[in-house]
C-alpha positions as CSV (number, residue, x, y, z in Angstrom):
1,X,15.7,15.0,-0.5
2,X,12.3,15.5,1.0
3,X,9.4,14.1,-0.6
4,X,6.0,15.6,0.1
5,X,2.3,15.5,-0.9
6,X,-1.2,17.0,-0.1
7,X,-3.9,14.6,-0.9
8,X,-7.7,16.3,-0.7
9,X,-9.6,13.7,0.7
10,X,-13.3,13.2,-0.5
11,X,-16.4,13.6,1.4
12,X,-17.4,10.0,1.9
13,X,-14.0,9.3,2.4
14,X,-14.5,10.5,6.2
15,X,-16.9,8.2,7.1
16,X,-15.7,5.4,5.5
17,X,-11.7,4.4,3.9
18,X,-9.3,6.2,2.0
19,X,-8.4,4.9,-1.3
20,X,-5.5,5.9,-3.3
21,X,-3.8,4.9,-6.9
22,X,-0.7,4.0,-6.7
23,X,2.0,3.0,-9.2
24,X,4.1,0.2,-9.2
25,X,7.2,-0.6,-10.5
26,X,6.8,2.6,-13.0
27,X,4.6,0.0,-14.9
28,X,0.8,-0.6,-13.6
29,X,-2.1,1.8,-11.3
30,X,-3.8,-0.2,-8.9
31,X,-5.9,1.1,-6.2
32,X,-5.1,0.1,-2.6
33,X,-6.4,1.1,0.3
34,X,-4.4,2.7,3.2
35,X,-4.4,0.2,6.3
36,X,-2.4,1.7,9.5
37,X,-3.4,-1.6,10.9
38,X,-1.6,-3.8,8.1
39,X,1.7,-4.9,9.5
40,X,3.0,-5.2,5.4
41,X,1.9,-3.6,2.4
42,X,-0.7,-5.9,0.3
43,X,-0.7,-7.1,-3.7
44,X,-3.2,-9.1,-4.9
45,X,-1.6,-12.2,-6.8
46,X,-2.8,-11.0,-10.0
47,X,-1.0,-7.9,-9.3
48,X,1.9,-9.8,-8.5
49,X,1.5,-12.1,-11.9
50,X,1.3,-8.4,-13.6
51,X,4.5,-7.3,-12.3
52,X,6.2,-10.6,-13.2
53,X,7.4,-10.4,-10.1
54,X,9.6,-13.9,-9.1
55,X,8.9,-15.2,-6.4
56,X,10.7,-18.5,-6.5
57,X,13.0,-18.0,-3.6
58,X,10.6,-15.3,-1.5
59,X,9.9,-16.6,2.2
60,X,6.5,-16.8,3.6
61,X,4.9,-15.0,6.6
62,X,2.5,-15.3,8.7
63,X,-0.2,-12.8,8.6
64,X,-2.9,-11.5,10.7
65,X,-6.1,-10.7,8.8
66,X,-9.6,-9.3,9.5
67,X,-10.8,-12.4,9.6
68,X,-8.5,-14.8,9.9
69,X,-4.2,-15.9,10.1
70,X,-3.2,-16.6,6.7
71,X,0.2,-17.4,5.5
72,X,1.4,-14.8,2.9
73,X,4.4,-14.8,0.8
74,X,6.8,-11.8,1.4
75,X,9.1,-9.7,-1.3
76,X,10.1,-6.3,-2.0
77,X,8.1,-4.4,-5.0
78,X,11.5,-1.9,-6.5
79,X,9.4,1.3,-6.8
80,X,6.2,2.3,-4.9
81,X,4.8,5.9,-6.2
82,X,1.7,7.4,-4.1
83,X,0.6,10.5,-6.2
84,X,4.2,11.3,-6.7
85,X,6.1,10.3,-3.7
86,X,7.7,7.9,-4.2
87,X,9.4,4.9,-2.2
88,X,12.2,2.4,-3.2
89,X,12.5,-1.8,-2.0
90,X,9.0,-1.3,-0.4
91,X,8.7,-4.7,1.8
92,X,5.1,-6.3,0.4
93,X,3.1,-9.6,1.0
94,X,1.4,-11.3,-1.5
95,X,-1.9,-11.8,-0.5
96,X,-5.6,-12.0,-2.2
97,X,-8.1,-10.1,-0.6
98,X,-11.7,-10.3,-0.2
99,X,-13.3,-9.0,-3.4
100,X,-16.1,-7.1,-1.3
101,X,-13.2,-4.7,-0.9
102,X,-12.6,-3.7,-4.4
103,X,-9.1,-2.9,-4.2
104,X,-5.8,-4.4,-5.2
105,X,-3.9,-3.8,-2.4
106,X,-3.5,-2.5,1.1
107,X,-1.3,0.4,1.0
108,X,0.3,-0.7,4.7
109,X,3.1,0.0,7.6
110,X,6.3,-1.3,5.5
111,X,5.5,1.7,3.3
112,X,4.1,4.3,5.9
113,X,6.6,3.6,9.0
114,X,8.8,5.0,6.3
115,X,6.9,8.7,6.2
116,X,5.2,11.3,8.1
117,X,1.5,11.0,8.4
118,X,-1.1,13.3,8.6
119,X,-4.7,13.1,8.4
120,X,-6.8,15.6,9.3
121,X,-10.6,14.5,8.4
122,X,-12.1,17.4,9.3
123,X,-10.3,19.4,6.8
124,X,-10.6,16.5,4.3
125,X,-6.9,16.0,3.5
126,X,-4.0,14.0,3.9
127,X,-0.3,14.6,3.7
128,X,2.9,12.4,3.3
129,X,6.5,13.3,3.6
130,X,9.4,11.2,3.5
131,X,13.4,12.2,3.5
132,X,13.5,8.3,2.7
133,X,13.7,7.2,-1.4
């Protein structure tokens, strides 16, 4: 079944990032940034600690940040839903951010390698589709 959605993008959202609420695990809205450039999608430790996610046996990863490597530890959230499309075993790396960014995740590849993209800032919109669950 084809997922699909048509996000309106805000004004300042053009010259700066694009921001989007997302729902994890049916159970908590955080706001992550979309990052084409992040390899994995991010969660904050606390969002992690929210989820009660267990991470006991989860391998760690290196990863490549803006400013520096860091070593990240890598599981799968069950349920990632952006604004109604939703995504199933969504591979994410646990990983605090810099608080400057005001987010609590980066919204990255391991989610969007599994859709269609499109971003047209001109028009001020974005769209996702997936055939993926």
């Amino acid at each position: 079944m084809t997922q699909r959605i048509h996000l309106s993008l805000p004004p300042w959202a053009v010259d700066n990032v694009v921001l989007l609420n997302v729902r994890l695990n049916d159970r908590i809205l955080i706001r992550m940034l979309l990052d084409t450039g992040a390899k994995y999608t991010i969660i904050t430790s606390a969002v992690a600690g929210q989820l009660g996610l267990n991470l006991a046996n989860a391998r760690q990863v290196p990863v490549t940040t803006a400013t520096q490597p860091e070593i990240a530890t890598l599981t799968a959230i069950d349920q990632v839903d952006v604004h109604g499309l939703v995504l199933r075993q969504v591979e994410t790396a646990i990983l605090d951010l810099p608080v400057a960014l005001r987010v609590d995740g980066l919204l990255g590849m391991s989610f969007l390698k599994r859709c269609r993209l499109t971003a047209d800032f001109p028009q001020r919109f974005l769209d996702l589709e997936t055939d993926a669950s």
